[in-house]
C-alpha positions in Angstrom: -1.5 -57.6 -41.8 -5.4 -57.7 -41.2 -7.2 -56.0 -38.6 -8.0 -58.9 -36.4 -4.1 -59.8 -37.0 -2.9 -56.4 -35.6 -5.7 -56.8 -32.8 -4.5 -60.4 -31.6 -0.9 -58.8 -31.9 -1.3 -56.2 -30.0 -4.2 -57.4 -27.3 -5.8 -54.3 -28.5 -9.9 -54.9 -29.7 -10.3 -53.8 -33.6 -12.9 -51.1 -32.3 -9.9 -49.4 -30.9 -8.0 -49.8 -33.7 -10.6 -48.1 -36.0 -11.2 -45.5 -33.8 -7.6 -44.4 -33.6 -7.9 -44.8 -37.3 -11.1 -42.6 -37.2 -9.3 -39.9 -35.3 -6.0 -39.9 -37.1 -3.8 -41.4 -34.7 -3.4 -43.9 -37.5 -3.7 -42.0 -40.4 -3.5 -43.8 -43.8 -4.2 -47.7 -43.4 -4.4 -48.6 -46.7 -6.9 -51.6 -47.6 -6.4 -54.2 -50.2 -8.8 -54.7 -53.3 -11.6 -56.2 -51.5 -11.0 -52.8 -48.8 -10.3 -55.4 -46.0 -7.3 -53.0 -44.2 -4.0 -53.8 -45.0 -1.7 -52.5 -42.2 2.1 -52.0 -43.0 5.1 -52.7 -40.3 5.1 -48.8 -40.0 1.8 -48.8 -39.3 2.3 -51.7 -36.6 5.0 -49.4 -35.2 2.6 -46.6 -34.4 -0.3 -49.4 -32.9 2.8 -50.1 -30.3 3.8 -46.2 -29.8 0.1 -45.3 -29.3 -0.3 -48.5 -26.6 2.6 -47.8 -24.5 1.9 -43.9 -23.8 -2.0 -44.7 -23.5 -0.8 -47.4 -20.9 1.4 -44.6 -19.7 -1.6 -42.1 -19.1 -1.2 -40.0 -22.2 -4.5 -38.7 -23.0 -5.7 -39.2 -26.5 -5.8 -35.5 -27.3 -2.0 -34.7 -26.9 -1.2 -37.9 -29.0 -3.8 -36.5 -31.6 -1.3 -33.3 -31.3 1.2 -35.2 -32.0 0.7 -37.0 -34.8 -0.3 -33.7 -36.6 3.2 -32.5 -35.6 4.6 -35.5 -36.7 2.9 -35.4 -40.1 4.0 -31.3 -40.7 7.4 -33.0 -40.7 10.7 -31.7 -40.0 9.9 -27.8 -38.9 8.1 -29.4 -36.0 10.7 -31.7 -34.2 11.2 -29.1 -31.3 7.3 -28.7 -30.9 7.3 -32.8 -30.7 10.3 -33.0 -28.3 8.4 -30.3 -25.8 5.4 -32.4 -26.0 7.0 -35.5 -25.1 9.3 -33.6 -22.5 6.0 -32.1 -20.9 4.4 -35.4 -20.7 7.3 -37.5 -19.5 7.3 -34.6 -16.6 3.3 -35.1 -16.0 4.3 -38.8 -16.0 7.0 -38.9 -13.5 5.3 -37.0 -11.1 2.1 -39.2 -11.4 4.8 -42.0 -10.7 6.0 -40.6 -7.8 2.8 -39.9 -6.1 2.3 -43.6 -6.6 5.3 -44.6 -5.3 4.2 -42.6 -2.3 0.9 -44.8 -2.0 3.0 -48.4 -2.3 4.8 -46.7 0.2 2.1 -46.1 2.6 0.1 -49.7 1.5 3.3 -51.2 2.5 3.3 -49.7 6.0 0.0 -50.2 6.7 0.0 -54.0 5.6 3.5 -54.0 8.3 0.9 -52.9 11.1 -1.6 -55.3 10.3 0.7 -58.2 10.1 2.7 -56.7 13.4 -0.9 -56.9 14.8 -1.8 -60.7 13.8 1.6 -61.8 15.7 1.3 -60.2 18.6 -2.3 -61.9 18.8 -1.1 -65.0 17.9 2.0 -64.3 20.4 -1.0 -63.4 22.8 -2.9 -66.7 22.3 0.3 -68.7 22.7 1.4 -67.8 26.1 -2.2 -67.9 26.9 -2.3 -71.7 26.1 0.8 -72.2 27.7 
């Protein structure tokens, strides 16, 4: 699969996609004769793992970690597993603080419409 292929597949712009490449978050795309990059269904796989935990708020460093984890092989899985524990943590915290928020949006927007109906309540029996 192409560059512009994986791109259009993945609503991710090919800058991206050569950056994560330039970093090693995608290490080994191999490229056909002509050197056009040739990206394999395993390779797709990691374009979808790196999108999800960047849309998750992982920073690009601690995916950088691991992938160099990932690559020492075996002898690493607990050091991978205590990564991803750490960051599902940072995660669920982050989510709850925004639960929080929605929670306090939501009330104010129940004042705010409580207001416009007792003015419009006010305006009625004003007419009347």
């Amino acid at each position: 699969m192409t560059i512009s292929e994986v791109s259009e597949r993945y609503d991710m712009p090919q800058d991206t996609l050569r950056y994560y490449e330039r970093i090693g978050l995608l290490p080994h795309v191999s490229r056909n004769k002509s050197g056009v990059r040739d990206y394999t269904e395993e390779d797709c796989r990691r374009v979808e793992f790196i999108k999800c935990m960047r849309r998750a708020g992982l920073p690009v460093e601690v995916l950088i970690e691991y992938v160099g984890l990932f690559q020492q092989g075996d002898e690493t899985v607990e050091a991978r597993k205590a990564l991803l524990v750490e960051q599902r943590r940072l995660l669920a915290n982050r989510m709850e603080d925004m639960q929080r928020t929605l929670d306090r949006l939501d009330y104010k927007i129940a004042v705010y419409e409580q207001t416009v109906v007792a003015k419009e309540k006010a305006l009625r029996m004003a007419d009347n």
